[in-house]
mmCIF file as Biopython writes it, N, C-alpha, C and O atoms, coordinates in Angstrom:
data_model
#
loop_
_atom_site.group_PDB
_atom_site.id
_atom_site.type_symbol
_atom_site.label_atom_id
_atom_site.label_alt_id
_atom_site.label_comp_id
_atom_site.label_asym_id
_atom_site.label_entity_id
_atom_site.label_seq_id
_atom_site.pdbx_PDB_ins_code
_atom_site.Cartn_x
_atom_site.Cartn_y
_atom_site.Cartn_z
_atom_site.occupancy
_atom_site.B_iso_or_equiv
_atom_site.auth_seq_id
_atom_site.auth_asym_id
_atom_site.pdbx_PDB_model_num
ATOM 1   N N  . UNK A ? 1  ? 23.676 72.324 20.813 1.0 0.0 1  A 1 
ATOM 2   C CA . UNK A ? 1  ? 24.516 71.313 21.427 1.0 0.0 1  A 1 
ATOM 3   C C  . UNK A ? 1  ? 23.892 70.822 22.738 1.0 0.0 1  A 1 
ATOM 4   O O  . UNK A ? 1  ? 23.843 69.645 23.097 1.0 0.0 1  A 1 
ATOM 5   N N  . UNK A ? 2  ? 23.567 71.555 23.197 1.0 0.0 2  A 1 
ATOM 6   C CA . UNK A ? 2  ? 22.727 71.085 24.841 1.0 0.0 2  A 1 
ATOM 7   C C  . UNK A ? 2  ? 21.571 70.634 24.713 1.0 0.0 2  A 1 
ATOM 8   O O  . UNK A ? 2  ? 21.260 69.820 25.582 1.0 0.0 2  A 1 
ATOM 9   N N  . UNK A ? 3  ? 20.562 70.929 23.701 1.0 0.0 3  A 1 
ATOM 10  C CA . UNK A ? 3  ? 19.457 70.290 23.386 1.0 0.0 3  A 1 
ATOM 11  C C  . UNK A ? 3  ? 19.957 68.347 23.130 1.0 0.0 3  A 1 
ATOM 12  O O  . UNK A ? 3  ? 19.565 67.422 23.841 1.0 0.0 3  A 1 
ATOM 13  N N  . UNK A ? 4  ? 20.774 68.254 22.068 1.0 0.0 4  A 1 
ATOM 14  C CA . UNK A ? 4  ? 21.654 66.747 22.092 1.0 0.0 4  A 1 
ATOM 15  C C  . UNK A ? 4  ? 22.101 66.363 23.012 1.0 0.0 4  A 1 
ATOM 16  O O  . UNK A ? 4  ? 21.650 65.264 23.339 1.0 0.0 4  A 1 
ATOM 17  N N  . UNK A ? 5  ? 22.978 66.848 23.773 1.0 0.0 5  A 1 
ATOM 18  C CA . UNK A ? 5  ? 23.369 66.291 25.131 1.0 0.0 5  A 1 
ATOM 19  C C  . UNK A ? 5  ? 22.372 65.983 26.019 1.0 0.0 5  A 1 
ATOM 20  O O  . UNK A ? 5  ? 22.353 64.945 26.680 1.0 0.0 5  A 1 
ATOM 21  N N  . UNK A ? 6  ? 21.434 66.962 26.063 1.0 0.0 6  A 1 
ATOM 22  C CA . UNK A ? 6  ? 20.245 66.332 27.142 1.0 0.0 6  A 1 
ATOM 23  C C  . UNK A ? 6  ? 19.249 64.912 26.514 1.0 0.0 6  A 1 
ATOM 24  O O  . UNK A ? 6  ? 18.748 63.924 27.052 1.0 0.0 6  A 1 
ATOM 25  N N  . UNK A ? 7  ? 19.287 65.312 25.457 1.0 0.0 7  A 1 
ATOM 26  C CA . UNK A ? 7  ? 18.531 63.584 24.673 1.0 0.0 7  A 1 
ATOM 27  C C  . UNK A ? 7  ? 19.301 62.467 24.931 1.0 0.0 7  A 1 
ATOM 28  O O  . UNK A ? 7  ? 18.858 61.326 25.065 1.0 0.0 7  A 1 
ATOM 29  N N  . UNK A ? 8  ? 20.875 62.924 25.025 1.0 0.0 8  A 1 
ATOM 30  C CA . UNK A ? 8  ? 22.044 61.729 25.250 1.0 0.0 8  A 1 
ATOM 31  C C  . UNK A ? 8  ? 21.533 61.059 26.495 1.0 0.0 8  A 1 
ATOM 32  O O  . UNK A ? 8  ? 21.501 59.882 26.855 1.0 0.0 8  A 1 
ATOM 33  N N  . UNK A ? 9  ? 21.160 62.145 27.013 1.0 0.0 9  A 1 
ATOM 34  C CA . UNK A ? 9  ? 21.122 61.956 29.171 1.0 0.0 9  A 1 
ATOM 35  C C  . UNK A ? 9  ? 19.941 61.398 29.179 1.0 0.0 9  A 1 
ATOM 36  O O  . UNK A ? 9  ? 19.766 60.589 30.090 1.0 0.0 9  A 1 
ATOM 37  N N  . UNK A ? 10 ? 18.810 61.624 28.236 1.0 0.0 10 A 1 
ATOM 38  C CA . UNK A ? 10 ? 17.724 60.830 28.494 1.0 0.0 10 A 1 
ATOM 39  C C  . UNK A ? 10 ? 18.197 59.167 28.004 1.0 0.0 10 A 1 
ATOM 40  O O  . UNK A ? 10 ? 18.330 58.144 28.676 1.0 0.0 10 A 1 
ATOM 41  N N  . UNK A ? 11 ? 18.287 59.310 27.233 1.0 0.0 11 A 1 
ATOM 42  C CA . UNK A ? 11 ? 18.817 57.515 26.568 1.0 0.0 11 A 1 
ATOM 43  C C  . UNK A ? 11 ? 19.488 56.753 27.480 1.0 0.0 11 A 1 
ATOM 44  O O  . UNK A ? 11 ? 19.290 55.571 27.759 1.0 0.0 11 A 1 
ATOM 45  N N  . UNK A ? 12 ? 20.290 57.507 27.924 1.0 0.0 12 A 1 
ATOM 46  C CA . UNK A ? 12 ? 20.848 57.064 29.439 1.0 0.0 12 A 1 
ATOM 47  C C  . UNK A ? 12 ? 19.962 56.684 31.005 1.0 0.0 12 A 1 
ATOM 48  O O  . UNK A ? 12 ? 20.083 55.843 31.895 1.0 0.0 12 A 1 
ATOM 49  N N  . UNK A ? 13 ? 19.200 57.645 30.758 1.0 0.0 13 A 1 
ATOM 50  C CA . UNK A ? 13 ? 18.120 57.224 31.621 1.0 0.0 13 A 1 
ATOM 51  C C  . UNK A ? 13 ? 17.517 56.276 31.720 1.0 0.0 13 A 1 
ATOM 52  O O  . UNK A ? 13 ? 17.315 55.783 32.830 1.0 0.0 13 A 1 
ATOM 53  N N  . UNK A ? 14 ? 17.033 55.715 30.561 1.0 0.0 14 A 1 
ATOM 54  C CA . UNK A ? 14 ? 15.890 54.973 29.928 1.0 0.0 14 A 1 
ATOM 55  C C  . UNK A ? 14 ? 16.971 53.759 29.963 1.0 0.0 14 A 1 
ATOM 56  O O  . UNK A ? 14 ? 16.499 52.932 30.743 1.0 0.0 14 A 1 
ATOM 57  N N  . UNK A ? 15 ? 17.892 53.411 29.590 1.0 0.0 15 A 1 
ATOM 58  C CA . UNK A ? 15 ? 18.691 52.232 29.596 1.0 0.0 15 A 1 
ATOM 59  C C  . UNK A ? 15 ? 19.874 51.828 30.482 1.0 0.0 15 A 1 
ATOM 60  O O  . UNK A ? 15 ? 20.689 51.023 30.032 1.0 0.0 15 A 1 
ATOM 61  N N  . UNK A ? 16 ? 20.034 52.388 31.836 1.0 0.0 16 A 1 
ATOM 62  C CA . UNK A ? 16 ? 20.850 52.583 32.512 1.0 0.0 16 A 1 
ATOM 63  C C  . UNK A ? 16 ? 20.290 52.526 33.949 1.0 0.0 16 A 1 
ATOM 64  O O  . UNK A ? 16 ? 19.684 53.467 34.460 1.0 0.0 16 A 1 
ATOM 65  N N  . UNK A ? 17 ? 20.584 51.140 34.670 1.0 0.0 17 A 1 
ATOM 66  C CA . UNK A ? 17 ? 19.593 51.563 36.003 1.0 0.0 17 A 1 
ATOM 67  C C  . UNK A ? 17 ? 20.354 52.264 36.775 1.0 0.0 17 A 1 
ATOM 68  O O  . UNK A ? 17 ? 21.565 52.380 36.585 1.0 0.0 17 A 1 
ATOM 69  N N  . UNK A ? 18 ? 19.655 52.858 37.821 1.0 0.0 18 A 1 
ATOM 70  C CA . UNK A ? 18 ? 20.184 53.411 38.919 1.0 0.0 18 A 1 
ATOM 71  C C  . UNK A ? 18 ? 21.742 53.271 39.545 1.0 0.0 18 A 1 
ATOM 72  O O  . UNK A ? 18 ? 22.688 54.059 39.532 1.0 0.0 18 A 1 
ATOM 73  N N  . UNK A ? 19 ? 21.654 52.506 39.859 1.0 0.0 19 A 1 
ATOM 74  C CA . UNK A ? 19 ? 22.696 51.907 40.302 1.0 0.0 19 A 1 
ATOM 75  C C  . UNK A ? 19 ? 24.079 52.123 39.397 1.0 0.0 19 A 1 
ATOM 76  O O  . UNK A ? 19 ? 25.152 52.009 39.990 1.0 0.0 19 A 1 
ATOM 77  N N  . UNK A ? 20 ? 24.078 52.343 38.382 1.0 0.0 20 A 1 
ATOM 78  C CA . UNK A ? 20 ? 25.085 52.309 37.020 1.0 0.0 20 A 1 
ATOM 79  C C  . UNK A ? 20 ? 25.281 53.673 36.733 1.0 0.0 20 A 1 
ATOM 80  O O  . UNK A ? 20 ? 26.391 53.955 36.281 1.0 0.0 20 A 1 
ATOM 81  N N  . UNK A ? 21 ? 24.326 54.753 36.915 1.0 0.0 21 A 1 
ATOM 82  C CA . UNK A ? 21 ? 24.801 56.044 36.424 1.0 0.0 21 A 1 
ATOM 83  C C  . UNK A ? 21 ? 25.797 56.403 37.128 1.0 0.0 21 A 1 
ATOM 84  O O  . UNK A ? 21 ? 26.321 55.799 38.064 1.0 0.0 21 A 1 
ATOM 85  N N  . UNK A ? 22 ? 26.192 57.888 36.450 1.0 0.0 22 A 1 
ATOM 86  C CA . UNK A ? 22 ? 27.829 57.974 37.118 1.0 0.0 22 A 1 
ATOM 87  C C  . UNK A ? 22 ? 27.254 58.592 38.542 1.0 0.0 22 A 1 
ATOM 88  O O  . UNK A ? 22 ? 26.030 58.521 38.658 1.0 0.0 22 A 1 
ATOM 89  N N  . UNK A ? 23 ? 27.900 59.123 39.516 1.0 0.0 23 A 1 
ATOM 90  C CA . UNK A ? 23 ? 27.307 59.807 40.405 1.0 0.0 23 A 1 
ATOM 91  C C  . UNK A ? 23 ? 26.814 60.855 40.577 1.0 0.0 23 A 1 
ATOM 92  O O  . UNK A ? 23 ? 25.961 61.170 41.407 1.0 0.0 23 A 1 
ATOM 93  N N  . UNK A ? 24 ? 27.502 61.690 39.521 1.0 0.0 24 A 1 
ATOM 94  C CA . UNK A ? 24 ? 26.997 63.269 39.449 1.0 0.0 24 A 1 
ATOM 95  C C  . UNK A ? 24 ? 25.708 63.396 39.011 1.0 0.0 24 A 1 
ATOM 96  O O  . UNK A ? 24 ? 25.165 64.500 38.977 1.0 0.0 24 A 1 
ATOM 97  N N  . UNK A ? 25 ? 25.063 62.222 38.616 1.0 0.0 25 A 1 
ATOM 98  C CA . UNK A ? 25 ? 23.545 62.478 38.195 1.0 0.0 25 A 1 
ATOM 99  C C  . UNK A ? 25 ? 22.525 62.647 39.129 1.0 0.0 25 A 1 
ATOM 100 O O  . UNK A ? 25 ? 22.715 62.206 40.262 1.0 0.0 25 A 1 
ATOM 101 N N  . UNK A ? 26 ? 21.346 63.275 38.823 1.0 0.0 26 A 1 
ATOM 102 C CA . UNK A ? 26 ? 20.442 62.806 40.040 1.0 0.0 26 A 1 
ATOM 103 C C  . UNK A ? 26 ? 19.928 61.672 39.112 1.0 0.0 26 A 1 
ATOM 104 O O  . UNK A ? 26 ? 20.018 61.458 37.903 1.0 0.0 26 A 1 
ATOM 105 N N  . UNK A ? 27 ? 19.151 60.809 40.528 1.0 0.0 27 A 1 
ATOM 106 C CA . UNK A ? 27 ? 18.548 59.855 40.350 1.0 0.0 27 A 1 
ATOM 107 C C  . UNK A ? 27 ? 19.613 58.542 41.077 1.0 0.0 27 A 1 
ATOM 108 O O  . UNK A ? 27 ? 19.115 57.514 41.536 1.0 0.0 27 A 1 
ATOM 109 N N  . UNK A ? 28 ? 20.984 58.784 41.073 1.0 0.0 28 A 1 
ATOM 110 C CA . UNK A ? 28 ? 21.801 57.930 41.241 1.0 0.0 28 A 1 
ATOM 111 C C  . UNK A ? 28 ? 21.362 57.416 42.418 1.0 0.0 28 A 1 
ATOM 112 O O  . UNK A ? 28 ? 20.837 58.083 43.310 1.0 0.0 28 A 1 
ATOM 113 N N  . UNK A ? 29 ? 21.626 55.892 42.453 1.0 0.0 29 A 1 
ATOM 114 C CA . UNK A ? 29 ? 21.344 54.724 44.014 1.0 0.0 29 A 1 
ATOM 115 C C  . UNK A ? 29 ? 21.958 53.950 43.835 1.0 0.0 29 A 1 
ATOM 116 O O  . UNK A ? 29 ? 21.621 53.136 42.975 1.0 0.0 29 A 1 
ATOM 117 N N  . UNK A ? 30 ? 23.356 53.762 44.643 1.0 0.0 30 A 1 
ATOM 118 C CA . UNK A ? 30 ? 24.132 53.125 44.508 1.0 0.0 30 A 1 
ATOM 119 C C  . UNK A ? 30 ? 23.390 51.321 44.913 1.0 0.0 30 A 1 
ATOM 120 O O  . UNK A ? 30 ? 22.777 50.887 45.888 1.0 0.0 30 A 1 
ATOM 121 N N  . UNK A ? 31 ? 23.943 50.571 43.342 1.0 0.0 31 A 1 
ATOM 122 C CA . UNK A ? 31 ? 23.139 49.275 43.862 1.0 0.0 31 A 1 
ATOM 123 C C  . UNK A ? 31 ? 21.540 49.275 43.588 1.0 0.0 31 A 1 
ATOM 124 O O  . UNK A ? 31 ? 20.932 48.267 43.947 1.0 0.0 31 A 1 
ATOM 125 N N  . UNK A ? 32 ? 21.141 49.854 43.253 1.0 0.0 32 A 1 
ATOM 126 C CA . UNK A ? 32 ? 19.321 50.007 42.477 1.0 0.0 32 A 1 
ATOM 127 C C  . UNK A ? 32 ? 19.649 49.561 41.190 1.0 0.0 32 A 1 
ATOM 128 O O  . UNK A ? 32 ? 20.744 49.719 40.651 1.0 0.0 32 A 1 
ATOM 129 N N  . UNK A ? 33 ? 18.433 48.864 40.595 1.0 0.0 33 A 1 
ATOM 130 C CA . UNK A ? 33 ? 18.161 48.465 39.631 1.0 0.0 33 A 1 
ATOM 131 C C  . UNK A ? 33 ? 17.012 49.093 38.913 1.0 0.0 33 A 1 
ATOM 132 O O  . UNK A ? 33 ? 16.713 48.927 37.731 1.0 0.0 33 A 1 
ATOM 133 N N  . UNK A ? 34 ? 16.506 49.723 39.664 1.0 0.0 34 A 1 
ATOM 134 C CA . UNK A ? 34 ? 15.956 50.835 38.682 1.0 0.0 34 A 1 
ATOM 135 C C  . UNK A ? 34 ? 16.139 51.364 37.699 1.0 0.0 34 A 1 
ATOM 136 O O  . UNK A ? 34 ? 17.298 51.446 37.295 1.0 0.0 34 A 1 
ATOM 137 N N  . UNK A ? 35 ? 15.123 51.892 36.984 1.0 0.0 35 A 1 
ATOM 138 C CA . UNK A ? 35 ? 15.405 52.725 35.646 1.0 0.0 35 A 1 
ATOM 139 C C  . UNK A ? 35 ? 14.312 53.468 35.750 1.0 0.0 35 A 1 
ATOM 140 O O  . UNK A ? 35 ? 13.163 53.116 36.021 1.0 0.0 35 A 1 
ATOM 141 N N  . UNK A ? 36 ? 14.908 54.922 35.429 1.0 0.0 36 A 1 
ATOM 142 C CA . UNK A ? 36 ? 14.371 56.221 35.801 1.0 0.0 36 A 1 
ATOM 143 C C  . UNK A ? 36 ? 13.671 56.777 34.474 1.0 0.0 36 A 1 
ATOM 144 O O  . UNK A ? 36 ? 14.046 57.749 33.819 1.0 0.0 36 A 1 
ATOM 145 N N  . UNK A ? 37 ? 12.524 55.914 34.207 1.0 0.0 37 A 1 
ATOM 146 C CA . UNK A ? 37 ? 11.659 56.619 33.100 1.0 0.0 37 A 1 
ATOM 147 C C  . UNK A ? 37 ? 10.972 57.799 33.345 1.0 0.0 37 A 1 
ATOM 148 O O  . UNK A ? 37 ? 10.590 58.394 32.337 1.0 0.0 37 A 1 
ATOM 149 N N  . UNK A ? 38 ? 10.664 58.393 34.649 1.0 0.0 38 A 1 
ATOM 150 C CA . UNK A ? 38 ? 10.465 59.755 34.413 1.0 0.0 38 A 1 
ATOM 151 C C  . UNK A ? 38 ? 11.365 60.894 34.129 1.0 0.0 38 A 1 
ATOM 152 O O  . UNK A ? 38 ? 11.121 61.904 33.469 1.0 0.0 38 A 1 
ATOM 153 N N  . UNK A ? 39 ? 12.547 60.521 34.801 1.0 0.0 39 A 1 
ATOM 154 C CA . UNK A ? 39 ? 13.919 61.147 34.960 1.0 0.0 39 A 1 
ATOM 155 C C  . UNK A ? 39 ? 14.457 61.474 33.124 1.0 0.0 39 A 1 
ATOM 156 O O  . UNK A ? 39 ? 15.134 62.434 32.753 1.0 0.0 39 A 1 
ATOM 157 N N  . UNK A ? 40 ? 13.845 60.234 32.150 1.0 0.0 40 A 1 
ATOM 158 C CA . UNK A ? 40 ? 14.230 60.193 30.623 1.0 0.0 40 A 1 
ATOM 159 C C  . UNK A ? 40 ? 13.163 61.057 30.273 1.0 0.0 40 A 1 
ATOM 160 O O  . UNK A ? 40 ? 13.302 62.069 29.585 1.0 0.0 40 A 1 
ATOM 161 N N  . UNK A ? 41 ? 11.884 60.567 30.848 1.0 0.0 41 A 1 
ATOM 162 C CA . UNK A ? 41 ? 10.948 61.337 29.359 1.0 0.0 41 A 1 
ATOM 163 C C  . UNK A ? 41 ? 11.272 63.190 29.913 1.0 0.0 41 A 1 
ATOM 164 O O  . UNK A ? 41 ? 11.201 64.077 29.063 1.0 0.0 41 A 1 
ATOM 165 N N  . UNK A ? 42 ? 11.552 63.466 31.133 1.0 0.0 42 A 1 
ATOM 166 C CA . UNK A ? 42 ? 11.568 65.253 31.162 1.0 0.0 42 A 1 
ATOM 167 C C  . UNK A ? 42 ? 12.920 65.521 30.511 1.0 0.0 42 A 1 
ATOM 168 O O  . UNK A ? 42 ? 13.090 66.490 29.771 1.0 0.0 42 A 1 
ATOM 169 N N  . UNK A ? 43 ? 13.881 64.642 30.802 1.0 0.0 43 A 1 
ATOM 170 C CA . UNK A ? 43 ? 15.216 65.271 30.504 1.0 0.0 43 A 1 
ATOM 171 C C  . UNK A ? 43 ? 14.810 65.324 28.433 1.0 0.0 43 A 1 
ATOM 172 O O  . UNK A ? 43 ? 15.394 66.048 27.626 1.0 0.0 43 A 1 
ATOM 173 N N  . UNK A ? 44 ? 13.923 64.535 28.186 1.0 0.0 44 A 1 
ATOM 174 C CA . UNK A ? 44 ? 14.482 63.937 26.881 1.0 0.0 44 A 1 
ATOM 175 C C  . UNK A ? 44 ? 12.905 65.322 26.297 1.0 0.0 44 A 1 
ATOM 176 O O  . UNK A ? 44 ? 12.903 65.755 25.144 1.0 0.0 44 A 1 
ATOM 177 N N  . UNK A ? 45 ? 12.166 65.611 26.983 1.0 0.0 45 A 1 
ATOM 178 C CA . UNK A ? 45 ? 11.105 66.819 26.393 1.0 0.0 45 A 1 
ATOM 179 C C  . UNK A ? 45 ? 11.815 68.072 26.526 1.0 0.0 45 A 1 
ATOM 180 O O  . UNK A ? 45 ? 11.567 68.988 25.742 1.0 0.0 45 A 1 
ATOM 181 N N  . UNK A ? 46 ? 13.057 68.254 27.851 1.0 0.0 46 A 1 
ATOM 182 C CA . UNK A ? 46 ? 13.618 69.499 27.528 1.0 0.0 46 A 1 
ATOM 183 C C  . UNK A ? 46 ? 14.777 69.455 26.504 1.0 0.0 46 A 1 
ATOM 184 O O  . UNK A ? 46 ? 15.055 70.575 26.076 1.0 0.0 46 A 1 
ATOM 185 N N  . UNK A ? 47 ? 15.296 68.752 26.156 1.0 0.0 47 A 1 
ATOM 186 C CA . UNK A ? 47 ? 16.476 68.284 25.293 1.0 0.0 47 A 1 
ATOM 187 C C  . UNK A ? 47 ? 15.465 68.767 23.921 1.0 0.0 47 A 1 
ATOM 188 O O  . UNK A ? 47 ? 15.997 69.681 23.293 1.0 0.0 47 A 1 
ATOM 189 N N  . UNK A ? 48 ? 14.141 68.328 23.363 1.0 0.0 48 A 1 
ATOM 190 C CA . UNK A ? 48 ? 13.759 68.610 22.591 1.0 0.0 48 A 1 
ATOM 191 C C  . UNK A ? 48 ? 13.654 70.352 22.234 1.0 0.0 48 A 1 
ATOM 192 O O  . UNK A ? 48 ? 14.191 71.048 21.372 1.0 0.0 48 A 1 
ATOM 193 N N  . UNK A ? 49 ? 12.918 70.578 23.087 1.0 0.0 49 A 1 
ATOM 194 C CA . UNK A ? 49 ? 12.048 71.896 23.356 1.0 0.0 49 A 1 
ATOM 195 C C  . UNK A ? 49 ? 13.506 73.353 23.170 1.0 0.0 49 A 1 
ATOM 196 O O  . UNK A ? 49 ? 13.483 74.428 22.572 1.0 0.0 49 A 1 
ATOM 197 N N  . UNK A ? 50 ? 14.584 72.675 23.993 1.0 0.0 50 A 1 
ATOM 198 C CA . UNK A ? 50 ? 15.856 73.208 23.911 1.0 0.0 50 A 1 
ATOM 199 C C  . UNK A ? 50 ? 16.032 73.152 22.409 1.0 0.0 50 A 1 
ATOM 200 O O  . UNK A ? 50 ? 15.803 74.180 21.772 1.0 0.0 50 A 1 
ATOM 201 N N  . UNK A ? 51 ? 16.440 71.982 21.739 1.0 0.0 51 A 1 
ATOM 202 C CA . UNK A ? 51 ? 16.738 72.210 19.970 1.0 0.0 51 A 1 
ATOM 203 C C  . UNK A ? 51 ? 16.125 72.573 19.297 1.0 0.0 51 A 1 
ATOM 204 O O  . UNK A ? 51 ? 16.481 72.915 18.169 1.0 0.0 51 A 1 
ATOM 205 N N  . UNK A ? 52 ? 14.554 72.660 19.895 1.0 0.0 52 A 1 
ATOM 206 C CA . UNK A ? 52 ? 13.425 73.475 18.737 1.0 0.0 52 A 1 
ATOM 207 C C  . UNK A ? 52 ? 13.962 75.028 18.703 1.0 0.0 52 A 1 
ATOM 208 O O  . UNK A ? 52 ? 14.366 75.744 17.786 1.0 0.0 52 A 1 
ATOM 209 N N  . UNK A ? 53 ? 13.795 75.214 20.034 1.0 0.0 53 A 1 
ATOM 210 C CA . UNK A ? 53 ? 14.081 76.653 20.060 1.0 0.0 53 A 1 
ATOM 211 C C  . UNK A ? 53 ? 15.284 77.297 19.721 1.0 0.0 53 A 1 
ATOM 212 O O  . UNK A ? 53 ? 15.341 78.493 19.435 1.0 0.0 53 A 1 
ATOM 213 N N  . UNK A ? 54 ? 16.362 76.442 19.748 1.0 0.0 54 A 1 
ATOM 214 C CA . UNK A ? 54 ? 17.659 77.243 19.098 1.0 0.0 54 A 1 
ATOM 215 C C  . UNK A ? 54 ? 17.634 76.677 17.605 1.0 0.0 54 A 1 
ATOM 216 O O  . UNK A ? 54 ? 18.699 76.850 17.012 1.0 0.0 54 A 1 
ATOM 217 N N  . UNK A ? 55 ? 16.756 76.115 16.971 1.0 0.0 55 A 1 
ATOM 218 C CA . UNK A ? 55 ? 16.792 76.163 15.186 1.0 0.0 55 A 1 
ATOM 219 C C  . UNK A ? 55 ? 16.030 77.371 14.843 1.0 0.0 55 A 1 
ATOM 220 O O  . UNK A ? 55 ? 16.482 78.244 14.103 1.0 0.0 55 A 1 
ATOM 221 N N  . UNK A ? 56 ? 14.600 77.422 15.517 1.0 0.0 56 A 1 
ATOM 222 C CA . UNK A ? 56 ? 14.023 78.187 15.331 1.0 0.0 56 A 1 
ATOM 223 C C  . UNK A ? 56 ? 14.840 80.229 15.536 1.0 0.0 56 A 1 
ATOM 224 O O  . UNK A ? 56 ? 14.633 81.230 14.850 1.0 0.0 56 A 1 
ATOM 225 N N  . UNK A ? 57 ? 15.611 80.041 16.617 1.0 0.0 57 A 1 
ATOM 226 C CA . UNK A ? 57 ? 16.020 81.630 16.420 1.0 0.0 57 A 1 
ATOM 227 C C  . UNK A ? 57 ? 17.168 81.613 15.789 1.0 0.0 57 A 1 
ATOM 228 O O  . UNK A ? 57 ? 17.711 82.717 15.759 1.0 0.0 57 A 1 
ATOM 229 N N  . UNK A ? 58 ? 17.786 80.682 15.225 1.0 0.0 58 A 1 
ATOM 230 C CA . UNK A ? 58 ? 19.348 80.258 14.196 1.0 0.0 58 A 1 
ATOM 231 C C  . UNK A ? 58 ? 18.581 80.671 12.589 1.0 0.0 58 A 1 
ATOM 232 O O  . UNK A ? 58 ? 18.970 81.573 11.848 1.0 0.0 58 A 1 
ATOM 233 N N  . UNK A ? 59 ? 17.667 79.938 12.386 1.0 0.0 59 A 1 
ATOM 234 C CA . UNK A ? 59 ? 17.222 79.939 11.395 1.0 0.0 59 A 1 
ATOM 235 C C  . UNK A ? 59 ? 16.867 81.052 10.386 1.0 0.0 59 A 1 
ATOM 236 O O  . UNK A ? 59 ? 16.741 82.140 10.948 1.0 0.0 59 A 1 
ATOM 237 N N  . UNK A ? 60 ? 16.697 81.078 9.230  1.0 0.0 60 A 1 
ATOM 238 C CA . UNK A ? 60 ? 16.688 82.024 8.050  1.0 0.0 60 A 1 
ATOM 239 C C  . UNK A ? 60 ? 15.290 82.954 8.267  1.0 0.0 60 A 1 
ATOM 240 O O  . UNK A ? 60 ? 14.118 82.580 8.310  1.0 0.0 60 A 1 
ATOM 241 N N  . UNK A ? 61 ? 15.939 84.473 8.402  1.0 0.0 61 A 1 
ATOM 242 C CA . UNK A ? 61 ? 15.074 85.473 8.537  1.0 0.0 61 A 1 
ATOM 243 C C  . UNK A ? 61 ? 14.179 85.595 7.669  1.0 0.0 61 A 1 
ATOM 244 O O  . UNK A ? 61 ? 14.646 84.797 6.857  1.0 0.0 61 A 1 
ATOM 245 N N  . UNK A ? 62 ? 12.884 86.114 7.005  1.0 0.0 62 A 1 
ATOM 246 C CA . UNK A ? 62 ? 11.929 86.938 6.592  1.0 0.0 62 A 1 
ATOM 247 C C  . UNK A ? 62 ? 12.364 88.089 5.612  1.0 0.0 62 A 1 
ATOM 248 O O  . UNK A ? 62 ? 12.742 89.143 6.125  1.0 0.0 62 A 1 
ATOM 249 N N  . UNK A ? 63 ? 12.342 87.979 4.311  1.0 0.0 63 A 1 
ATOM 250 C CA . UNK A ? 63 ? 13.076 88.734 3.442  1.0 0.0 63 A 1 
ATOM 251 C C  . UNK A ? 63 ? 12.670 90.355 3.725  1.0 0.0 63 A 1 
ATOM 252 O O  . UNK A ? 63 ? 13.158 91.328 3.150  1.0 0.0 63 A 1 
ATOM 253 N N  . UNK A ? 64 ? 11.832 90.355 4.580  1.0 0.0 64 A 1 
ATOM 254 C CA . UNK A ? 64 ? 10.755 92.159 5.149  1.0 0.0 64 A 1 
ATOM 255 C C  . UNK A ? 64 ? 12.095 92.430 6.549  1.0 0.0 64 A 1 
ATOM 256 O O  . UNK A ? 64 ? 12.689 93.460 6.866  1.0 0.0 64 A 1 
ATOM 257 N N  . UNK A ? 65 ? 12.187 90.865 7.172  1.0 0.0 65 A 1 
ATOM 258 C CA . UNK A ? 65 ? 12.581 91.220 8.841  1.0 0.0 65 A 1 
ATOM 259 C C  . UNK A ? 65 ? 14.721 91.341 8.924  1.0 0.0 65 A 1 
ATOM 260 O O  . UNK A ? 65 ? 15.196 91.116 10.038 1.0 0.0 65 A 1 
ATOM 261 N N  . UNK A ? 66 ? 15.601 91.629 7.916  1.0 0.0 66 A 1 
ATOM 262 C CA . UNK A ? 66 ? 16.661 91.622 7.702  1.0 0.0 66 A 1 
ATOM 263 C C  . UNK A ? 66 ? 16.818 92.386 8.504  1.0 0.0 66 A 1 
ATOM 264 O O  . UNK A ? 66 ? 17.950 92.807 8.743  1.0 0.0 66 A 1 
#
């Protein structure tokens, strides 16, 4: 679930300038027109790296490793 939510937060990043995010974010500037493409691509590589790793230890054991 947090791996998705953080991809959400990147998309948000990437299409949302500054100025528009809610406040609790970093990056927020009230009145900027910016858009925080570094702020997307890390949020949106840990969002990944996060869902790899919880399929990978969710996922179906090794018929030896039960």
């Amino acid at each position: 679930m947090l791996g998705i939510i953080l991809i959400v937060v990147a998309i948000m990043y990437w299409s949302v300038p500054a100025g528009s995010l809610p406040t609790f974010m970093p990056g927020y500037d009230a009145g900027s027109t910016l858009i925080h493409v570094k702020h997307g691509v890390v949020t949106f590589i840990l969002g990944v790296l996060v869902f790899t790793l919880t399929w990978f230890k969710t996922g179906k054991k090794p018929a030896g490793k039960r």
